[in-house]
N, C-alpha and C positions, 0 to 999 in steps of 0.2 A: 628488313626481315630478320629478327632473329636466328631463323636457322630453320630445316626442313625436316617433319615430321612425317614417318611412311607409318602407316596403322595396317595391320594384316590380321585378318581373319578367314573359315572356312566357309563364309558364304556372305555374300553382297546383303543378305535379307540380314544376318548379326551384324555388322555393321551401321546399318542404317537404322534398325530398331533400337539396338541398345548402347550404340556409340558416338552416334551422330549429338549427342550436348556437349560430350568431351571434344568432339573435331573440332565442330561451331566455336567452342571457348578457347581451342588452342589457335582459331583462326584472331579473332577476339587480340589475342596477345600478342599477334603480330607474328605466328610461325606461319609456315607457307604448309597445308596437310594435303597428304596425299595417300589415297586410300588402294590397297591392292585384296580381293579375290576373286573365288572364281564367279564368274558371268551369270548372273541370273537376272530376273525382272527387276531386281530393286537396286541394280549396277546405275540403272539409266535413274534412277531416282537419287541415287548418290551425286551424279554430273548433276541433275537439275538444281541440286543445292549450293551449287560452284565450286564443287572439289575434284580434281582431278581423278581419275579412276585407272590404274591396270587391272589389268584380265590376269589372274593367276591362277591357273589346271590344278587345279589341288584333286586327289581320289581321300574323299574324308576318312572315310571308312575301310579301304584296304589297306593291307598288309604284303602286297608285293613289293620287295625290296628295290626293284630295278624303279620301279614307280616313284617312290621315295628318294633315292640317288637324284631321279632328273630334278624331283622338288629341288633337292637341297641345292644341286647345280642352278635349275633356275633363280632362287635366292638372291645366291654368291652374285650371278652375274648382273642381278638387279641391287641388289646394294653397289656394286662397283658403277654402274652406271647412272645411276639416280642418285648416288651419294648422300644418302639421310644422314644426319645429325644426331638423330636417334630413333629407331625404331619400336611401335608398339606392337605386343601381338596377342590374341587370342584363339584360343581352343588348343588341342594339343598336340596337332601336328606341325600347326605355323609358330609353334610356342617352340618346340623341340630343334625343327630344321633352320628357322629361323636367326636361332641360337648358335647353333651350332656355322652356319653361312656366316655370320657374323663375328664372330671365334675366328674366322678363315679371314675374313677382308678387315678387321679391326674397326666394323661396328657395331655400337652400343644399342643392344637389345635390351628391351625390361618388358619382361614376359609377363601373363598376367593368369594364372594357374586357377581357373577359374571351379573346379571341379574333377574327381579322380574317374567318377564312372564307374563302369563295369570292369573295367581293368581290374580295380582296386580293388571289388568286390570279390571274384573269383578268382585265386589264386592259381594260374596254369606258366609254360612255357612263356604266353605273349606278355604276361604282367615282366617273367623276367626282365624278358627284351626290352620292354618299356622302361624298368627301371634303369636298366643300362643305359639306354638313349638316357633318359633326364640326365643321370648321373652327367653323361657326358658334354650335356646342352651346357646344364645351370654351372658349368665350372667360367663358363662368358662374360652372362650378363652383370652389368655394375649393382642395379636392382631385381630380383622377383618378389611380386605381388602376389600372395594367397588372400581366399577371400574367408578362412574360416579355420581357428587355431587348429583344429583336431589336422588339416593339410599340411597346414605350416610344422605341424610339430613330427609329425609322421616324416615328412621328405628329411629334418632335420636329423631324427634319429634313425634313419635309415642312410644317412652320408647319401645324400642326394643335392645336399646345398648348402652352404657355410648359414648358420644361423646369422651373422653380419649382416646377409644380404639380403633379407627376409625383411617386407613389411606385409603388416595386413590390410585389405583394401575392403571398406564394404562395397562390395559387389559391382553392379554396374551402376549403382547410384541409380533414383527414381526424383522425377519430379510429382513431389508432394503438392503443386497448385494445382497440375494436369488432375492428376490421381486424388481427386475432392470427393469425400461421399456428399451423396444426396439421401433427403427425404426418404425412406422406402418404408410404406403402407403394410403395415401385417394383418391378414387375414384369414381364416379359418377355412373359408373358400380357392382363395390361392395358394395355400397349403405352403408345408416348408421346402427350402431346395440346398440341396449338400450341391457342391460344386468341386471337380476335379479336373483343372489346368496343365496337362502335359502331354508331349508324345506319348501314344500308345504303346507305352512297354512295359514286362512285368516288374524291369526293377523301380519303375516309378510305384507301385505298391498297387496296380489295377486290379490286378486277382483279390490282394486283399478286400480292395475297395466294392468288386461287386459282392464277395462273400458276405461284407460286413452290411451291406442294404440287405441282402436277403434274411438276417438276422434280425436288423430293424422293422426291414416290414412285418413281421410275424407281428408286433405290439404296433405297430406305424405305419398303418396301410398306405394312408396319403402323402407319405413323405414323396420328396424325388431325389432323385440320385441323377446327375446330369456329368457327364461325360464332354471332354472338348477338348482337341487337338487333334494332330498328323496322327493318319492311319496310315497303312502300307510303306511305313519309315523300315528302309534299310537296313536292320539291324538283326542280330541270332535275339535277340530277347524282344522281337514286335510281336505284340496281337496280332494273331488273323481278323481280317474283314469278317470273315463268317463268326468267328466269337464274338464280336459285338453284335452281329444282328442276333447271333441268337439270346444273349443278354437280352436286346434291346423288345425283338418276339416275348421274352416271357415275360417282360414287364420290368423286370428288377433296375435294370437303368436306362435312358434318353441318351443318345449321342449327339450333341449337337454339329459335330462335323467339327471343322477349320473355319477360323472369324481372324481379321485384321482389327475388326473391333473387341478386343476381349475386356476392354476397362465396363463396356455396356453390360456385355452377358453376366461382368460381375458383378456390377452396382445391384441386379436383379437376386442375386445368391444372397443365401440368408448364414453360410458359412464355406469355406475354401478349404478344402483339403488335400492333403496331399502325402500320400503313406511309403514316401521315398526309401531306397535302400540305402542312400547316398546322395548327400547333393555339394557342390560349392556352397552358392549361397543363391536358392531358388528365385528367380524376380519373380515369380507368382505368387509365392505369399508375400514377399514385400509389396508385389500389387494392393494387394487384397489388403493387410494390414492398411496401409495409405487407405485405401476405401470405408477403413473402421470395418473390417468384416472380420467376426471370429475367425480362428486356424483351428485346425487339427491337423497337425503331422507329425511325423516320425521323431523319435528320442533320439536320430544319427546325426553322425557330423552335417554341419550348412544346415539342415532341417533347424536343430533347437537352435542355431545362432538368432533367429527370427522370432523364437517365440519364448514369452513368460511363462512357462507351464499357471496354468490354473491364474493366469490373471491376464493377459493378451489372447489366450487360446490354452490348448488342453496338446503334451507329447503322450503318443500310443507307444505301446512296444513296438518295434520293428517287423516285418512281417507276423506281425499276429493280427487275424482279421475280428477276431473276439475283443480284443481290448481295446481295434479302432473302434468294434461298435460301439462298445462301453464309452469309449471317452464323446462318439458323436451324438449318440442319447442323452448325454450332460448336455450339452447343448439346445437339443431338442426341449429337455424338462426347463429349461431356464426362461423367464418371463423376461418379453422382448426389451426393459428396462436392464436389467441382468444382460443381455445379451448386445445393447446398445452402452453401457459401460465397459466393456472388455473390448469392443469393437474402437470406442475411443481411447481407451490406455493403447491399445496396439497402433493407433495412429499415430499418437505421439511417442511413440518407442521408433515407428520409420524416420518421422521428423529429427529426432533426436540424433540417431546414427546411423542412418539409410539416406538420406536425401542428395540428389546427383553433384549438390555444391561439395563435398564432403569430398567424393570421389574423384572432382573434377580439380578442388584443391590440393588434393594430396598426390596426384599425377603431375602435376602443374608445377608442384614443389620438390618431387625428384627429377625433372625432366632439367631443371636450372640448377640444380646439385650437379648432375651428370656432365651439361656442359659448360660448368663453371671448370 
């Protein structure tokens, strides 16, 4: 055995969705992996893969300090007692406490700064806080992993992290064979379908996005505008339930709910958007691209790392729901040849710098840095 690998994250479901090819390939190489968070349905799908599993209590989303302390103590006393080699972590509080447990028992974290959030967006009290944690984490790790320069270059000129220890990661890597488009028939009758992939909240640009159909439909009765993802997510910035049905009552968009199959509902989209305020580096338009689907999304950090403007997809101003509409009307006017050529250059742009070999070699290649 080479040496033991503990991967940590904020839920069993990230993990096994977005991590489980890096485990697989570091099992591959002969490490022993071993996966900690907290308990959900997809914990027991993690053991059914033959990786060992802890239960780790994480509160994602709060801000009680006392809560945080037991993380970080739980940590501490699971590095000391499972003794990894080297530690993976994502999201940002197994990134931070992680860090910082590891700082204390003299193991090697290499955090993986996947996206800033709303943190970053609104600048109050908790952003400071937050800063000061990083500050304190990143003084640890041998490596941190950003997934999108505007991240990387922010933490550095904010003295959040020695530029030394800075690589860039494309994201969580996709498989490009999974993620094949198919055939998809255009017709006059099945009309066109905008698609928008994410939890229900305003800073993923949802306000935008129903303002900018009701702008469309004025000239584009038949268009659709489909909606998909967690409603009633925990957060100060979620949609109400009742604001989508009422959207969904006057017509302006379809909710499709929650799918574990989202590669289908997209093969069916005739474009992906996405009017983020903020992203790392989103896997659903690198889905969608892999599918050869037009993008439209936001000019912000993570958003344009994905996209060609005007040759893979079209970037809108940020919160302006007038110039998503503008840029998703280009789309519309474009003859399905027009529109089946930008869908293949954005394929091969995923192929290119997106595909999970990429992410899973460059992991693979600091992890044998570290314990050399």
């Amino acid at each position: 055995m080479k040496g033991r690998i503990l991967i940590i994250s904020n839920t069993s479901w990230n993990l096994f969705n977005f991590r489980l090819p890096l485990m697989s390939r570091l099992r591959e190489e002969g490490y022993e992996v071993v996966a900690a968070a907290p308990y959900d349905d997809y914990s027991e799908r993690i053991k059914a893969e033959g990786f060992r599993y802890i239960d780790l209590p994480m509160n994602n989303k709060g801000t009680n300090p006392f809560e945080d302390f037991a993380l970080l103590r739980r940590l501490y006393k699971m590095f000391r007692s499972e003794r990894p080699d080297v530690v993976l972590t994502y999201t940002p509080k197994a990134n931070i406490y992680a860090c910082i447990a590891g700082g204390f028992s003299g193991t090697p974290v290499i955090p993986n700064i996947s996206g800033l959030g709303a943190t970053f967006i609104r600048q109050n009290l908790i952003t400071k806080i937050i800063k000061f944690l990083y500050r304190w984490a990143l003084r640890y790790p041998p490596r941190v992993f950003f997934q999108n320069h505007d991240d990387l270059n922010l933490f550095v000129d904010l003295g959040l992290v020695k530029e030394a220890k800075t690589r860039r990661i494309p994201g969580s890597g996709i498989n490009t064979v999974v993620y094949t488009p198919e055939e998809k028939e255009e017709s006059e009758e099945k009309g066109f379908a905008f698609l928008l992939v994410a939890r229900m909240l305003w800073d993923k640009g949802v306000g935008e996005y129903v303002e900018a159909a009701r702008l469309i439909k004025q000239n584009h009765p038949n268009v659709e505008f489909q909606l998909l993802g967690f409603l009633d997510v925990e957060n100060p910035q979620a949609v109400s339930r009742s604001d989508v049905e009422q959207w969904v009552e006057e017509g302006v968009v379809n909710y499709l709910g929650e799918s574990d199959s989202v590669i289908d509902i997209m093969r069916e989209a005739d474009c992906v958007v996405l009017p983020s305020y903020r992203e790392g580096l989103p896997r659903t338009l690198i889905e969608a691209g892999s599918l050869a689907k037009p993008i439209v999304t936001s000019d912000v950090p993570g958003c344009r790392d994905v996209v060609d403007d005007g040759v893979t997809g079209y970037l809108c101003e940020s919160k302006s729901a007038s110039d998503l509409a503008d840029k998703m009307e280009r789309v519309i006017l474009m003859s399905p040849t027009e529109r089946g050529t930008m869908g293949a250059l954005g394929r091969e742009k995923v192929i290119r710098e997106f595909d999970e070999k990429i992410v899973v070699d460059k992991y693979i290649e600091v992890i044998e840095q570290v314990l050399a």
